[in-house]
N, C-alpha and C positions, 0 to 999 in steps of 0.2 A: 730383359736387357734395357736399360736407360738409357736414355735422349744420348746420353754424352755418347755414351760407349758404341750406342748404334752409328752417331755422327762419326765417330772415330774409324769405324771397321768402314763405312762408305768411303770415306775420303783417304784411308788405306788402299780400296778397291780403285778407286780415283789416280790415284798415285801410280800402282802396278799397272797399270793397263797401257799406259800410254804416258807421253813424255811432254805433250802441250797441251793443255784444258782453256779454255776462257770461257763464259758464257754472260750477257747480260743485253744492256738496250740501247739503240741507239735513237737523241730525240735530236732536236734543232733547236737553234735559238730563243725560241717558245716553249721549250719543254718539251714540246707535240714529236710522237715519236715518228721515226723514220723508216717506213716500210721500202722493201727491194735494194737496202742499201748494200756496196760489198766489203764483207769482212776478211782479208786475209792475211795470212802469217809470210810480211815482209820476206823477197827475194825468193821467192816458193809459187808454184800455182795452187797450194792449197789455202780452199778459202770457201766461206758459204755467201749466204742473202740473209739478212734480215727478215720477218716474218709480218704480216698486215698489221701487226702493233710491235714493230719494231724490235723484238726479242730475237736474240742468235746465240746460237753454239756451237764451238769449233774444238774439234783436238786434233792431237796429230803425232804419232809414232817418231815423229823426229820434234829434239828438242829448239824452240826458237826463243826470241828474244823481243821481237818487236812485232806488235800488231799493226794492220793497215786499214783505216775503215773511208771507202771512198763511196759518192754518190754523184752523179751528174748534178751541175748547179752549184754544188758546195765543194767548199776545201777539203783537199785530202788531210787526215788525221793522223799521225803515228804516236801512239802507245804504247811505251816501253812497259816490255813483262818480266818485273823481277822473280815473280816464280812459276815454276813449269803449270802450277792450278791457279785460277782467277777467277774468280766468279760473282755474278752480281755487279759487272763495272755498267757503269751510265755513262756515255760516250755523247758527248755534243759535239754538234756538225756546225761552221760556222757557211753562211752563204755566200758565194766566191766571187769575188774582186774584179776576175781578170776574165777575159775568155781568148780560148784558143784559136790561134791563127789557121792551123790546117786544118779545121774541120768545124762547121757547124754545130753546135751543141747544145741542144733547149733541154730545160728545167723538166721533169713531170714526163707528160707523152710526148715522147719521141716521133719528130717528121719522119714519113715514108719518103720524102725525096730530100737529096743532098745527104743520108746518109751511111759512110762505109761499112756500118755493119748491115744492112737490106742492101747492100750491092754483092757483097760477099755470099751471102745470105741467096739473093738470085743465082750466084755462080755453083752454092750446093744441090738449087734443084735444077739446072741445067746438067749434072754431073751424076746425080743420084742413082742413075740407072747402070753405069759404066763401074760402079763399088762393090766391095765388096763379094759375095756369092755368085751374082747376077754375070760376074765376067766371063764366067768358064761353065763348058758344056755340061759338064758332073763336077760331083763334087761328094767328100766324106770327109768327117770329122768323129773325134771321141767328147763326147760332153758329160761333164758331171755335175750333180745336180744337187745341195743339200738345202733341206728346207727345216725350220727352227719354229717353234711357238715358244715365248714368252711372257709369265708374268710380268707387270712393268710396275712402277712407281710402289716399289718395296719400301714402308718406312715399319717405324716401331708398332705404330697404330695396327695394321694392318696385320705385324705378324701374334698382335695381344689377342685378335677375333677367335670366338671360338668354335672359328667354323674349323682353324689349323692346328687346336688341341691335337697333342698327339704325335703332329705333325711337322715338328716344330724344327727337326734335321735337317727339310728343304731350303733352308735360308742357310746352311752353310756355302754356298755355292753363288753367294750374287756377284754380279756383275755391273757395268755401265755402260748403255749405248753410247757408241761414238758418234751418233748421228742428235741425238736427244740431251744426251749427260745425264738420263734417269737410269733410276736403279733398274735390274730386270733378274728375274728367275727362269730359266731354263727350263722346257715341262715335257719338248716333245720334238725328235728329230728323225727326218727322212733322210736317208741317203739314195742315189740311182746315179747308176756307170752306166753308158749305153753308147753303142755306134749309130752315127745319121749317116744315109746313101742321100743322096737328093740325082736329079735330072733335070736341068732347066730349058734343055728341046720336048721333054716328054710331059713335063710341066708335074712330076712326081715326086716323093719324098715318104722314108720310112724311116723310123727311128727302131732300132735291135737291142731291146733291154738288158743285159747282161747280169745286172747286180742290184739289188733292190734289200733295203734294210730300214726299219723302223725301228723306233726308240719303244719298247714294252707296249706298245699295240699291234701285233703280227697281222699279217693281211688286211688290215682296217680297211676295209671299201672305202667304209661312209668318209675318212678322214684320208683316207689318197684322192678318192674324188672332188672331196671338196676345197684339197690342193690343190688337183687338177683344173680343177673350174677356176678356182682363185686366182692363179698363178699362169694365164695364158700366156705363148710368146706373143712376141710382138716386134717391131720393125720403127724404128726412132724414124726412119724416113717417110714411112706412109704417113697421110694428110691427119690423121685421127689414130690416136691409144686408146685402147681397150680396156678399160679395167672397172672390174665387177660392174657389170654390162651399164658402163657407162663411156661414153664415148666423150675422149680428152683432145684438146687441139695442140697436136705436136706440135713444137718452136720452131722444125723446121718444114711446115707448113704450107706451102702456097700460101693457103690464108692464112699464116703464124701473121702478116705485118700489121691485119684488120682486129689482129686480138691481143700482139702482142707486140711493148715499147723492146727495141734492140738499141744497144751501144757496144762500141767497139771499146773494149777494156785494155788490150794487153794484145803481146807478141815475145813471143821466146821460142827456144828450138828445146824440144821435146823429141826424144829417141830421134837427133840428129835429120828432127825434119823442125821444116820454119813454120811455125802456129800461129793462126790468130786469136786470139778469147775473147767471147763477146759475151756479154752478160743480156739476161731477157725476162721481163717481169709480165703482168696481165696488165691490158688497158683500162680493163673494167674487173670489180668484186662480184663475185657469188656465179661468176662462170668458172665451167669446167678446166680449168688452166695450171701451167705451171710459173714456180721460175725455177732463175738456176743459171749455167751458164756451158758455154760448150768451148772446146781449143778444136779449130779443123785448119788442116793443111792449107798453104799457100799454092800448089800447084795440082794437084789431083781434086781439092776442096771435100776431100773423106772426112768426117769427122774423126778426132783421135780420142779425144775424151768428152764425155757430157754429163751432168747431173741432172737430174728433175724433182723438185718439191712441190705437191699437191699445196695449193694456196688453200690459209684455215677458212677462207670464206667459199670454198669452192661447195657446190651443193648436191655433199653426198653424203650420206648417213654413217652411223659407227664409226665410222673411220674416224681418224683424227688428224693422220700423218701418213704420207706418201711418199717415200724417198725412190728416187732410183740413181743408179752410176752404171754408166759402163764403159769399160776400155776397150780400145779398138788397138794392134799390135799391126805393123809392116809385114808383109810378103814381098818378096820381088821388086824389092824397091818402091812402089808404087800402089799396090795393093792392102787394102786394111781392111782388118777380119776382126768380127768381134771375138775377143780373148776373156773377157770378163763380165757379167752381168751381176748389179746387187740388187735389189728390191727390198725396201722393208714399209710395213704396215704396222701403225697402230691404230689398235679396233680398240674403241669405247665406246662407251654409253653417253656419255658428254664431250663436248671442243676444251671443255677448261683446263686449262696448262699443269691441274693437279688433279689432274683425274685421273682413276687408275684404269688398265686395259691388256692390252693380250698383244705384245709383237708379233708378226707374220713377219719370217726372212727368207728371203731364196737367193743361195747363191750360186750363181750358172758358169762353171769354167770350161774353158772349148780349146783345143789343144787337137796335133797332129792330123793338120790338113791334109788332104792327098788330094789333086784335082785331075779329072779330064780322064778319066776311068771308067771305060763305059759297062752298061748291065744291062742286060735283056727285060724288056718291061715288065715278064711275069714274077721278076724275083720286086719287082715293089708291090707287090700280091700276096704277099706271103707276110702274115704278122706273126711278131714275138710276143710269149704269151708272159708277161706279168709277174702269173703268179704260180709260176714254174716252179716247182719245189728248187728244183737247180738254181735259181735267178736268188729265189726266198735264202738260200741259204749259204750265200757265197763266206770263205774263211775269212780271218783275220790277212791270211797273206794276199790275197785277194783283192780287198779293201786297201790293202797299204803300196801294192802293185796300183793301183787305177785312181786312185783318189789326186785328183790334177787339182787338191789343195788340201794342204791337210786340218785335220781336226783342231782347233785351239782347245785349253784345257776345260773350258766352260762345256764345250760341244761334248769332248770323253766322256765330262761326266754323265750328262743327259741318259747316257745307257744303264750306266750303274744305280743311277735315281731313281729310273722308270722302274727297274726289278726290284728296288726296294719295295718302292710304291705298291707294288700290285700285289706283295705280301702282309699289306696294314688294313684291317678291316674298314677303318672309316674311310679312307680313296675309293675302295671297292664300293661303298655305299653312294659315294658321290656318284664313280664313273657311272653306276648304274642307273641311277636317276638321270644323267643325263642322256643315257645309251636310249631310256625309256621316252623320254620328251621328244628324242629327236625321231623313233622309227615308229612309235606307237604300240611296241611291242614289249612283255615283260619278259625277260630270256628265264627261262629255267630249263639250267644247265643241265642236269642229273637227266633229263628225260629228252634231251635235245627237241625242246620245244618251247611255242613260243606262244604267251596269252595276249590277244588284241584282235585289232584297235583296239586301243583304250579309247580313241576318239568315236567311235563309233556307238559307246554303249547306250549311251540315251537318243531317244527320238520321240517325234508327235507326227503324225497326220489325224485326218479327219477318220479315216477307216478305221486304223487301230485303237487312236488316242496315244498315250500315253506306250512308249515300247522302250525295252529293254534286249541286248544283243551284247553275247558273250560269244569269241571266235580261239580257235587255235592255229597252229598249222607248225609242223616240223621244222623243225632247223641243226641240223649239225654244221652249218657254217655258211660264208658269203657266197662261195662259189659251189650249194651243193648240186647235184646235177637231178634229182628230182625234189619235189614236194608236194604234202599233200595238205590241204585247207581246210578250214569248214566252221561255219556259226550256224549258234542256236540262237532264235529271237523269239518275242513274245508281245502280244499285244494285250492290253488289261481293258480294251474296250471291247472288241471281236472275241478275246478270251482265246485267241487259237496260237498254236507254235507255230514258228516259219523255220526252216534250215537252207542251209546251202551247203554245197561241199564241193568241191576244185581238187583235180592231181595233174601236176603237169610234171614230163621226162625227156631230160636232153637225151637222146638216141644217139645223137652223131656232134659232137664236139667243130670240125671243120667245117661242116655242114648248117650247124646249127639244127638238124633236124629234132622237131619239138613234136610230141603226141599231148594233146592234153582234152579235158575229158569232164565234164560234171551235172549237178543237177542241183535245181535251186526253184524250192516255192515259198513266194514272199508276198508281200504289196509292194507296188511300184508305180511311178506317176511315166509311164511311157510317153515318150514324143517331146524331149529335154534335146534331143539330138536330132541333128539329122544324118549326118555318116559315121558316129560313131563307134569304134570297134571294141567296146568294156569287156572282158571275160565274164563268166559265166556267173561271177561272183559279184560284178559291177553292181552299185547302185547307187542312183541319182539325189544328190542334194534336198531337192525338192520332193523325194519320199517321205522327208526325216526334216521339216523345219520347225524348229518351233513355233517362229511366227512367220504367219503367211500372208499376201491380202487378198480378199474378197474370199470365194467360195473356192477351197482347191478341194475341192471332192471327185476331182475324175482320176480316180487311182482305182490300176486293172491287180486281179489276180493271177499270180504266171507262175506257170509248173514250166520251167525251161530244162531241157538237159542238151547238153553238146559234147561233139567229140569232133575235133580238127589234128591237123598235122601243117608244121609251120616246117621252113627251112629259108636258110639266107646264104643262098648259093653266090653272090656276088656281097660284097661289104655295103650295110646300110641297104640292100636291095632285100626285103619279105615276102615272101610266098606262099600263100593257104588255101588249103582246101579244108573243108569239112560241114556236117550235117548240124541242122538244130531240131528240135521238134519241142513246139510249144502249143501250152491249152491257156487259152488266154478266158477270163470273163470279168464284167465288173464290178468292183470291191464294194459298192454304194451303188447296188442296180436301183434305187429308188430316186438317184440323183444324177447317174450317171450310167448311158445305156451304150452298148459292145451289140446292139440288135441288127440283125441284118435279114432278107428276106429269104429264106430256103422252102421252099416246095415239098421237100422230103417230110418236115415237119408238119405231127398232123394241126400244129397252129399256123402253120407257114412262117413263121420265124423263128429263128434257133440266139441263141443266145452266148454260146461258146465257143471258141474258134479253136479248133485243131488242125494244126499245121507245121509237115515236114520240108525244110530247105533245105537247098545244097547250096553252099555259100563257097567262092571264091575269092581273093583278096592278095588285091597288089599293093604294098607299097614300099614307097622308096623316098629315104630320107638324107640325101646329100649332103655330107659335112658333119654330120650326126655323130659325136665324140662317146662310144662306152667305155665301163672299165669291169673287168671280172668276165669270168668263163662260165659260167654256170645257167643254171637254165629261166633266170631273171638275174637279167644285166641289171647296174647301173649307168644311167645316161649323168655324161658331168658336164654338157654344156646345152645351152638354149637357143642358138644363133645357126638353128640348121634350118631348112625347109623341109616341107611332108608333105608328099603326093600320095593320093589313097586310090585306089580302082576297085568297088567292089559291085559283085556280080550275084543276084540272090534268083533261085528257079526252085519256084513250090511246084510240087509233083501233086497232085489230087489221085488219093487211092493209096497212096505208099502211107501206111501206119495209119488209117483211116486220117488222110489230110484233107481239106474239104477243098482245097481251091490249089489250079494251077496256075501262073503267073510269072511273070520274069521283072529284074530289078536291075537296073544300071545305075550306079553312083560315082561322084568322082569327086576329091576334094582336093585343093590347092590350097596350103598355109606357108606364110614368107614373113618373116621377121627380116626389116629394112632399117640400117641406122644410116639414117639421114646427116653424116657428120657431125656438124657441133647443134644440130634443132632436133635431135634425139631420136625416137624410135618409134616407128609406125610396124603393125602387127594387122596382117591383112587376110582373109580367109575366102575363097571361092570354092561354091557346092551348088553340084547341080545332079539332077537322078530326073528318070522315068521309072515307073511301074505300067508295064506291058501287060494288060488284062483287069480282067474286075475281080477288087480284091474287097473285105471289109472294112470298118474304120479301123479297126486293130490293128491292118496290116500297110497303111496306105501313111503316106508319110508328114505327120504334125510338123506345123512351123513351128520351131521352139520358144515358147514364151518365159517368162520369168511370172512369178507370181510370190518368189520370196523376195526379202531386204538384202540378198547376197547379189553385186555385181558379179554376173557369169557370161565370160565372153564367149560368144556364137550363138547367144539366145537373146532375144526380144523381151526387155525389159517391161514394156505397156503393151505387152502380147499376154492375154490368159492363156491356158492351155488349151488345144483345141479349138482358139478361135480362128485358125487358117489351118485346112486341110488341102491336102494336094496329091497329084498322081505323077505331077511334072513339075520342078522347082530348079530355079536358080537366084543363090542367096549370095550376097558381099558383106563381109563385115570391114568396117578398118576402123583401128582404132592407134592414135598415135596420141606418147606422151614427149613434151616439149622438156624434159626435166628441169621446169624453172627456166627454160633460157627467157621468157619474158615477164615474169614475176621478177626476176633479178633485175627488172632494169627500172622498177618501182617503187621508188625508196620507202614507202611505208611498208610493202610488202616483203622487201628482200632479205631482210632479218629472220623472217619465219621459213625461208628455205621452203616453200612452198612450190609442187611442182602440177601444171596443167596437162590434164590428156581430155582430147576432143574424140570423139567418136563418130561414125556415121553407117548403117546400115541397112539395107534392103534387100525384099525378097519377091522376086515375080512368081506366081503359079497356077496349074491349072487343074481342076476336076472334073471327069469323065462327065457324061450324061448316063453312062451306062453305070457307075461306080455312087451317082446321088442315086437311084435307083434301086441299085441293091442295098444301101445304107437309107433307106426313106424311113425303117422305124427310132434309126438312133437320132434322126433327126429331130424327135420329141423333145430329147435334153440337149444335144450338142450340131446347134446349127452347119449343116455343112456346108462351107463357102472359102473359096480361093482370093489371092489377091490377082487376079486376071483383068480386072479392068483397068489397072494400075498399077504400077510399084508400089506395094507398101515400106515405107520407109519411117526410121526415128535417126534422132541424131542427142547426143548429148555432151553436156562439158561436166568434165570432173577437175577436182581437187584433189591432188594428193599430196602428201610426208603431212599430213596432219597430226601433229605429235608425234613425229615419225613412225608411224603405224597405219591410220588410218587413209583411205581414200574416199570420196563421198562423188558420186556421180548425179548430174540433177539431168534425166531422161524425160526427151520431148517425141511426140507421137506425131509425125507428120501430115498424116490422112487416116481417110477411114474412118474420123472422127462423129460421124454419123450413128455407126455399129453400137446395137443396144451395148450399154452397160461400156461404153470404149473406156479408158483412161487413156486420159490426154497428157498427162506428167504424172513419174513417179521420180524416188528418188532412193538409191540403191547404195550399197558401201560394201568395202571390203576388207580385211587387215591383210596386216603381213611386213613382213620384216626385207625390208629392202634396201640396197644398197642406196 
C-alpha cells in the first residue's frame, strides 16, 4: 500500500469516526509555544489543554464551526473551522491589553489568595465527605468493566516490517484515538458484569463477578492480573492517585493549591444544575501532576465532570500518556454518583510524539443504584469466584442484557481477530516467545508440561564452579489444583548431581487447605535470610552468582525433605504446620567448617548436623489482592503489609536428630506512600533460639557478598560475619521518585529518581552456644553485634536509562573487623514504572 492510499484510508477513518477533528500548536508572540493553554470548540464544554510544548487535539461527535483558544494573560482567539478535520494549525496568542475588573488575574502562577477558583476549590473539600457513596449506610450498584489494548501510531512503514508477513489482514480494522488523533490497532479486550454490596458502618465492600469474557486469550492469569494491578480504583477526592505505583497529587487536593496553578474558566448549567469550570495545570515540571479541568456544582460543590492528563514531563517510565474523564450523574436532586469512568494509557519505549506503543483503555460504567439495604456482615465473607466456568462462559444474550454500554464496531471486531490470530502459525510463534520471557517457562502442550526456569540454567560458586540446571513441573493450566516439580543440576567442578523435587495439593478449595511435600540435595549459601519461608525448592541468589567479592566459600551441603499442611481459614490470614528434617555439612570443609563439639564422637567433634523440626507458621497479609483458585495463586498488587510468626522446636532422638531447641521469629513488612515524596518500604525482625544449637542452626545476619542490591540483607555484611541466637533487625528503605532531582535543572531531564536507605541490626550469642561451636571457630569467627548496633546506610540512583539502579553502601561501624568493608557498591535492573 502507498503513502497516498495509506494517507487516504487514515483520513477516511478520520472522517467516519467523528464529526470535529483539529489538532496543532499554540506559541505566543515569540513563537515560543504555549503550555496549559485552553482549547475549546465554541458554545460547548468540550475542550482540552495544551501540552508542555504547546501541541493539542481535540474532536468531537458533534459537528462545530468555531474554535476557542484561551490562556490567562493573553487574548482570547477564535478560529473559524471550515472543515469538520484540521490539522497542523499554529495558533498565536497575542498578550492582553485589558484586565478584568471582578477578579484578580496574573499571568504564569496563579495566587493562592484572592482567587475564586482556590475558594471554590476550599468549598469542595469542606463538602467531600457528604458526596457521593459516603451518604448512605449501604449501598449497591451494577458495574461494567471493558478493557482494550491497542497497537498505536499505524503507518505504512510499520505495516511493510517483516515481523507482519503474513499478517497483513490485521490492518483492515484501524481506527483513531479521540484522545491522541493516532492511528490504533485493536489486539485484545476484556469484558466484566458484576454487582458491588458495600457497607459504610461496617466499613466493608464486595464486588460478585457475574460475566467475565476475553478477547482469544481464555482465563489468562498473567494478562487479567496484570490488568488488575494496572487499572486500580481510585477516588478523584483522596489527597494522592495511584497509578502504577506511583503516587499523583490529585487537583482536588488540600495540597492541589502548593502544586497546582487554578483559574476560574467558565459557568453553564449542565443536566439543569449551575457549574463552575475551572481549569488547573502543574507549578512546577518533572513532578507527578496533572492538568485538565473539572465543572462541579454551585451548591452541593460535587464534582460533575473532570479530566486528568499525565503532564509529558511527569517522571514515569513507558508511559507516554495518561488520560482520564469521569462523569458524575444527579440522584435526588443533590446527590452525584459516579456514572462513567475512562482511562487510557499509552505505554512506549520513548516520550517522542512519533513513537509507536501499546494503548491500555478501561472503560467503567456504573448504573442501577439501590441504597440503604442492609446485609449481615458474613455475606461480605463470601467471594465470587472468577473463574467459574459459569462466569467464563456467559451467552451472547447475556452480554447484550448487562453490557451498560455497548460494543463500537472496532471493540466487535477484537473477537473475531483474536480467533483468527490464534489459527496463524507465526502469532502462535510470537505469543509463545512472549508467554516464555514473561514466566520462565516453555509450555509443551502435548505433555501438559512445562520446561524452566530458563533463568535459572547457568550458575557459578566457588563449590561447584561452573553448574548447569534443567527443571520441569506439570501444568494443565492457571488454576490446576495440584503440581508436581523438580530439577536436575550439576556441577563441573565437585563433578556431582543435585536434584530437587516439590508436589503440592489443594485439598479444600474454601479452605485453601494445601498438603505439600519434597526433598532437595544441592549447595546452598545459608544465612541470605532471616525469617524467610522459601519452599523446599527455594534457593538463594548468592548460591549462583557469577561474580562475587571477596572469598564466598561458606556454602553448606543440605539433604532437606519437607511435608507441611497450609490452610487460610480467614481471607489473607495462613496457617502451617509441618516437619523438615535436614543433614547439613560444609561444601568446602577446608575453607569453611559446620564443626561443633559432641562427646559421642570418638574425636569429640562431629561435623554433620542432623536435624528434625516441627515448624509452625502464622501469617497475615492485610490488603493482599489475588486472582485464580488453584493451588498457586497470583498476587496482582504490592501495596499490602505481612506479618510472619514462626515457631521452629527440634526434638533430639526423633529420626536421629541431634539437638533439641526452640525458635521464635516474627517479621513486620509495610510499604508506606508518603504522598507526593514517594515510597518508603520498611521491615522489622526479631527471633530467639531457646537452647544451644550449632552454627548451622543458629541464625546468620544476612550479608551480601554479590553486585545485586537485595533488600533485607547487609550489603558490606560477608556472610557469617554476625551470628546470633537473639536479633532484632530494621531495614528502611525509601525512594523519593525524583521529587528532588526535579527540582535541579541539569538533573531534571534525565528523570532520575533517589532512594536513601538505612539499616540495622542488634544481637546476641550465648556463652553456652560459642562453646559448643569453638571448632568452627577456626574459619568463621563467631561474634554478635551486642556492643552496638550495627548499622549502614546508603543513597542510590535510580531510572538510570530506565533500567538500571546503582546504590553506593556505607558501613557505619564495626569498622575495626578483620577484612570489614567499609563501602561497597551494588545495582539492580528492572523495568519500572
Amino acid at each position: 500500500m502507498n503513502k497516498f492510499l495509506f494517507s487516504f484510508f487514515v483520513l477516511f477513518a478520520y472522517v467516519a469516526a467523528a464529526q470535529s477533528k483539529v489538532s496543532g500548536m499554540v506559541v505566543d508572540e515569540f513563537g515560543k509555544p504555549v503550555a496549559y493553554a485552553n482549547i475549546i470548540f465554541k458554545d460547548s464544554y468540550e475542550g482540552t489543554i495544551t501540552d508542555d510544548n504547546g501541541q493539542f487535539y481535540l474532536e468531537s461527535d458533534t459537528t462545530y464551526d468555531t474554535l476557542m483558544v484561551t490562556f490567562i494573560g493573553y487574548e482570547d482567539l477564535i478560529v473559524p473551522l471550515t472543515s469538520k478535520v484540521t490539522y497542523d494549525m499554529k495558533l498565536q496568542l497575542k498578550e492582553s491589553s485589558e484586565q478584568l475588573k471582578e477578579v484578580v488575574i496574573f499571568a504564569g502562577k496563579q495566587s493562592k489568595k484572592n482567587n475564586p477558583a482556590v475558594e471554590i476549590l476550599k468549598k469542595i473539600w469542606a463538602k467531600k465527605r457528604q458526596n457521593g457513596l459516603r451518604k448512605f449506610k449501604q449501598y449497591a450498584y451494577d458495574k461494567y468493566e471493558k478493557v482494550e489494548f491497542d497497537l498505536n501510531t499505524i503507518d505504512s512503514a510499520l505495516m511493510k516490517k517483516k515481523i507482519f508477513k503474513g499478517l497483513e489482514f490485521v490492518f483492515q480494522d484501524l481506527d483513531t484515538s479521540r484522545i491522541t488523533g493516532k492511528t490504533y490497532l485493536p489486539i485484545f479486550l476484556n469484558e466484566t458484569f458484576s454487582r458491588v454490596y458495600g457497607d459504610n458502618l461496617l466499613g466493608e465492600e464486595k464486588e460478585d463477578v457475574l460475566g467475565n469474557k476475553n478477547s482469544g486469550f481464555d482465563n489468562n492469569q498473567a494478562i487479567i492480573g496484570f490488568i488488575a494491578d494496572l487499572y486500580q480504583d481510585y477516588d478523584i477526592y483522596d489527597n494522592y492517585l495511584k497509578f502504577f505505583d506511583k503516587s499523583f497529587t490529585s487537583p482536588l487536593s488540600r495540597t492541589g493549591i502548593d502544586t497546582y496553578n487554578y483559574a476560574l474558566r467558565d459557568s453553564a448549567f449542565i443536566d439543569n444544575k449551575w457549574c463552575y469550570n475551572i481549569v488547573y495545570y502543574p507549578r512546577r515540571k518533572n513532578e507527578l501532576t496533572f492538568k485538565g479541568d473539572f465543572w462541579v456544582n454551585d451548591t452541593t460543590y460535587a464534582i460533575k465532570n473532570i479530566n486528568l492528563e499525565v503532564t509529558k514531563s511527569a517522571n514515569i517510565n513507558w508511559v507516554k500518556e495518561i488520560y482520564i474523564e469521569q462523569d458524575f450523574e444527579v440522584v435526588n436532586d443533590s446527590v452525584f454518583l459516579l456514572k462513567r469512568d475512562y482511562m487510557m494509557s499509552d505505554f512506549s519505549f520513548s516520550k517522542k510524539e512519533k513513537s509507536r506503543g501499546v494503548y491500555g483503555k478501561r472503560t467503567t460504567v456504573y448504573d442501577n443504584y439501590v441504597f440503604d439495604q442492609e446485609k449481615p456482615k458474613p455475606f461480605y465473607r463470601t467471594e465470587s469466584n472468577l473463574y467459574d466456568p459459569v462466569v467464563q462462559n456467559r451467552d451472547s444474550v447475556f452480554w447484550k442484557n448487562n453490557r451498560l454500554e455497548d460494543l463500537n464496531k472496532d471493540e466487535k471486531g477484537i473477537y473475531q481477530l483474536l480467533d483468527t490470530l490464534k489459527t496463524v502459525p507465526k502469532f502462535k510463534s510470537y505469543y509463545n516467545l512472549v508467554s516464555i520471557l514473561g514466566s520462565g517457562y516453555v509450555e509443551i502442550d502435548k505433555w501438559n508440561m512445562d520446561i524452566g526456569s530458563v533463568y535459572d540454567v547457568f550458575g557459578y560458586n566457588e563449590a561447584e564452579g561452573p553448574r548447569v540446571r534443567l527443571g520441569a513441573r506439570t501444568y494443565f493450566g492457571e488454576n490446576d489444583l495440584w503440581r508436581l516439580e523438580g530439577y536436575m543440576a550439576y556441577g563441573f567442578t565437585d563433578q556431582k548431581a543435585k536434584y530437587g523435587t516439590s508436589a503440592k495439593f489443594l485439598l479444600d478449595r474454601k479452605t485453601r487447605l494445601i498438603v505439600s511435600g519434597g526433598n532437595r540435595r544441592d549447595v546452598e549459601q545459608l544465612g541470605v535470610s532471616l525469617t524467610a519461608t522459601n519452599d523446599v525448592l527455594g534457593r538463594s541468589i548468592a548460591s549462583s552468582s557469577l561474580v562475587t567479592v571477596g572469598a564466598n566459600n561458606r556454602l553448606t551441603n543440605i539433604n532437606l525433605s519437607k511435608l507441611s499442611f497450609e490452610m487460610e481459614p480467614v481471607t489473607n490470614l495462613r496457617v502451617g504446620i509441618g516437619g523438615t528434617f535436614r543433614t547439613l555439612r560444609s561444601a568446602l570443609p577446608e575453607d569453611f567448617s559446620l564443626d561443633y563439639i559432641d562427646p559421642e564422637q570418638p574425636s569429640g567433634i562431629a561435623s554433620t548436623i542432623r536435624q528434625f523440626d516441627f515448624n509452625a507458621l502464622l501469617i497475615y497479609t492485610p490488603g493482599k489482592r489475588t486472582i485464580g483458585y488453584g493451588v498457586e495463586r497470583r498476587t496482582i498488587n504490592d501495596n499490602y503489609s505481612t506479618l510472619l510468626l514462626n515457631y521452629t522446636k527440634g526434638n533430639e532422638g526423633v529420626l536421629d536428630s541431634d539437638f533439641s531447641y526452640s525458635k521464635l521469629q516474627f517479621s513486620y513488612s509495610q510499604p508506606w506512600q508518603i504522598g507526593g515524596f514517594g515510597r518508603l518500604f520498611s521491615t522489622l525482625e526479631m527471633g530467639k533460639t531457646f537452647g544451644e544449637v550449632p552454627l548451622g542452626l543458629l541464625n546468620v545476619i544476612p550479608g551480601n557478598q554479590t553486585f545485586f542490591s537485595n533488600y533485607g540483607t547487609f550489603p558490606n555484611l560477608d556472610f557469617y560475619e554476625f551470628v546470633t541466637d537473639t536479633y532484632v533487625a530494621l531495614h528502611l528503605q525509601h525512594n523519593f521518585n525524583g521529587r528532588l532531582f526535579s527540582r535541579i535543572p541539569l538533573l531534571r531531564k534525565l528523570n532520575l529518581r533517589e532512594v536513601v536507605g538505612l539499616r540495622g541490626v542488634w544481637g546476641q550469642l550465648s556463652d553456652e552456644n560459642i562453646a559448643l561451636n569453638a571448632p568452627a571457630t577456626i574459619d568463621t569467627p563467631l561474634q554478635a553485634p551486642s556492643d552496638k548496633i550495627y548499622y549502614e546506610y546508603s543513597f542510590g540512583i535510580g531510572n538510570i536509562l530506565k533500567i538500571l539502579r546503582i546504590d553506593f553502601n556505607f558501613r557505619g561501624n564495626y569498622l575495626d573487623a578483620p577484612d570489614a568493608r567499609p563501602f561497597s557498591v551494588t545495582g539492580t535492573f528492572g523495568f519500572d514504572f
